[in-house]
TORKOL-4160 file (C-alpha; in steps of 0.2 Angstrom, whole numbers, padded with zeros to 4 digits, m for minus):
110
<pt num="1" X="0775" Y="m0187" Z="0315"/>
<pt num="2" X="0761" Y="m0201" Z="0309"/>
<pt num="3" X="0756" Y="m0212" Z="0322"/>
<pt num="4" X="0746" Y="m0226" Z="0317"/>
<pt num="5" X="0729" Y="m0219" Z="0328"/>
<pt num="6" X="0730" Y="m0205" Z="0316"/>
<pt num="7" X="0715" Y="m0204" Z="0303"/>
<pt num="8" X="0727" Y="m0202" Z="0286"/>
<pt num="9" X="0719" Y="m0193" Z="0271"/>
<pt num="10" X="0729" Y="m0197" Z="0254"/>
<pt num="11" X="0728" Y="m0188" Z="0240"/>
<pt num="12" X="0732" Y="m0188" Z="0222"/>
<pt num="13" X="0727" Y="m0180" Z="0204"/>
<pt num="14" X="0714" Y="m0195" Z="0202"/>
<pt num="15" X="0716" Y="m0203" Z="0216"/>
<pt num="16" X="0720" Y="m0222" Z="0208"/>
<pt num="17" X="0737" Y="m0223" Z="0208"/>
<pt num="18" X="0750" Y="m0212" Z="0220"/>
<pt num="19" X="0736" Y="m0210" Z="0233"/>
<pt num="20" X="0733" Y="m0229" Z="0234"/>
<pt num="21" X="0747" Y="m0235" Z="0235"/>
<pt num="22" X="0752" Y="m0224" Z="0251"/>
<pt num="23" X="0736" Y="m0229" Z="0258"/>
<pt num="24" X="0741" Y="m0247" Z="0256"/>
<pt num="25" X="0757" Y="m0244" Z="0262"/>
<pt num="26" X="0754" Y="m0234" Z="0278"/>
<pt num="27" X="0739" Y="m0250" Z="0281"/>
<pt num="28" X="0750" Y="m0265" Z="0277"/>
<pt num="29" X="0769" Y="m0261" Z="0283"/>
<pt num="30" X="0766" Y="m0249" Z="0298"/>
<pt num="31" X="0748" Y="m0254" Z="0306"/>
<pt num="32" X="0738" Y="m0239" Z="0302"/>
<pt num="33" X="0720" Y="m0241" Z="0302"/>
<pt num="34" X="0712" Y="m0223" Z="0299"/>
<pt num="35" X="0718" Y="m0220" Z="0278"/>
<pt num="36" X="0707" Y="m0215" Z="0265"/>
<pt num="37" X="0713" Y="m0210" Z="0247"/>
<pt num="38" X="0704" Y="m0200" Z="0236"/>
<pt num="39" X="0706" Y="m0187" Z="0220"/>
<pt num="40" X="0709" Y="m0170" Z="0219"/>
<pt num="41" X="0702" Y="m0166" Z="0202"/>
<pt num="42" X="0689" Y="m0179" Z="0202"/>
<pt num="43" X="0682" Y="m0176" Z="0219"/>
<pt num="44" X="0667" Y="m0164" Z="0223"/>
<pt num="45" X="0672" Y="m0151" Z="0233"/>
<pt num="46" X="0658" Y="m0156" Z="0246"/>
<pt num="47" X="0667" Y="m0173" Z="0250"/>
<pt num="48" X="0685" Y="m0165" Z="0250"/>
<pt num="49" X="0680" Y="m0154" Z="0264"/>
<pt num="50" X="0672" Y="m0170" Z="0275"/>
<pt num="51" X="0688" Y="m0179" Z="0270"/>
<pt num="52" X="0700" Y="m0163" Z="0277"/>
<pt num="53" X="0689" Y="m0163" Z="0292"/>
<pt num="54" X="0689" Y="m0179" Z="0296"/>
<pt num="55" X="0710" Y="m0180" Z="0293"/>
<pt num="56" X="0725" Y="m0177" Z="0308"/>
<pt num="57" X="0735" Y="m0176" Z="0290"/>
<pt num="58" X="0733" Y="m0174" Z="0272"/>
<pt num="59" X="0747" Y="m0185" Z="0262"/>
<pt num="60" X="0750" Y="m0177" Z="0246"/>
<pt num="61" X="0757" Y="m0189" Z="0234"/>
<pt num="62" X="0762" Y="m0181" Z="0216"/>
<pt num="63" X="0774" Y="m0167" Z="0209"/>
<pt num="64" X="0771" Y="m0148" Z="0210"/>
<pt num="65" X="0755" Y="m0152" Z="0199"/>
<pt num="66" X="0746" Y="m0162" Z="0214"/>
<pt num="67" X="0753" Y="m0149" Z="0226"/>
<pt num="68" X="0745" Y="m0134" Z="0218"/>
<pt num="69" X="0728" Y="m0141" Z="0219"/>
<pt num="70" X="0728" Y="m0143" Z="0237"/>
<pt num="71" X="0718" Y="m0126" Z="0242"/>
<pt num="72" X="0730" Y="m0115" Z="0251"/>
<pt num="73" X="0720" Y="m0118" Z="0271"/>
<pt num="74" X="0722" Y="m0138" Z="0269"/>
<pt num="75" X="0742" Y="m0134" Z="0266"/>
<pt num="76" X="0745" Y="m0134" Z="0289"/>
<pt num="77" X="0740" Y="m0154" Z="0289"/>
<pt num="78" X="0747" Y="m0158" Z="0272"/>
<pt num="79" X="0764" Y="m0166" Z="0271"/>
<pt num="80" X="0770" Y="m0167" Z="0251"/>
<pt num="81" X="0776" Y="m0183" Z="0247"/>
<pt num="82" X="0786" Y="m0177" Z="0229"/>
<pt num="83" X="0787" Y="m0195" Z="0218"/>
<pt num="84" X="0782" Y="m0183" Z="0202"/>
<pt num="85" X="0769" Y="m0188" Z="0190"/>
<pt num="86" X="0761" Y="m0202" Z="0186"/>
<pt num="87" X="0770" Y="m0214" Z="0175"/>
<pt num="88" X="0766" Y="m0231" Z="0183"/>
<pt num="89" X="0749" Y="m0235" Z="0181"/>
<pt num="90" X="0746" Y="m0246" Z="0194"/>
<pt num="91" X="0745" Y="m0242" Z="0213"/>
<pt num="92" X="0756" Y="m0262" Z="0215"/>
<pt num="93" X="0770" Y="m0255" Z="0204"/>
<pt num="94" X="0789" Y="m0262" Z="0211"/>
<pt num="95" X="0794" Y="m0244" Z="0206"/>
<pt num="96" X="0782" Y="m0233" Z="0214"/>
<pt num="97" X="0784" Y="m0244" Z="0230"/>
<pt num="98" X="0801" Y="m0241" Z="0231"/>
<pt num="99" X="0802" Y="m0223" Z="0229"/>
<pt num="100" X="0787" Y="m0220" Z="0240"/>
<pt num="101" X="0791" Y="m0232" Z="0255"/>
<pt num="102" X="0805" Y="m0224" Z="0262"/>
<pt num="103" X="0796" Y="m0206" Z="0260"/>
<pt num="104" X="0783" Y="m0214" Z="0272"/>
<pt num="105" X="0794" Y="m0225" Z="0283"/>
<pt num="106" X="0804" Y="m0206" Z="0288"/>
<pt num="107" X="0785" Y="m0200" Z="0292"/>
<pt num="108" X="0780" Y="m0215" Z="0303"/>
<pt num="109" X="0797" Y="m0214" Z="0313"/>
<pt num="110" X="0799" Y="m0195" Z="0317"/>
């Protein structure tokens, strides 16, 4: 389903943890060039909507919390990658990489 040409949006509550560290996932391991990451509650909406416009597909890394906040019309490019809250901290964690590599590594190959 994600080809490395495609221009990637990931998202998250804040944007600092989940949503980075799919960026740097998608970037390091499978070539992709096109990945941004940003916020959902700390974004203004004016740069969400340049962010949606400017995605092929909206990752949307977090529980049902995350998910809610993504306005219903984003929902036919966003693809919900469901690691739960945050409870690392830090976009590097061994913990979050592991739950989250194989959720994008089934994306990258379909």
């Amino acid at each position: 389903m994600l080809k490395p040409t495609d221009k990637v949006v990931c998202c998250c509550r804040k944007g600092q943890v989940r949503s980075v560290a799919a960026r740097r996932i998608l970037i390091e391991r499978h070539g992709f060039r096109n990945v941004l990451s940003f916020g959902l509650e700390n974004t203004d909406d004016f740069w969400k909507e340049m962010l949606f416009g400017y995605a092929n597909h909206v990752l949307v890394v977090g529980g049902d919390a995350v998910w809610c906040l993504l306005p219903d019309y984003w929902r036919y490019k966003a693809l919900w990658l469901d690691v739960g809250r945050d409870v690392w901290g830090n976009p590097m964690d061994y913990e979050l990489d592991k739950l989250l590599s194989p959720m994008i590594e089934r994306l990258v190959k379909i």
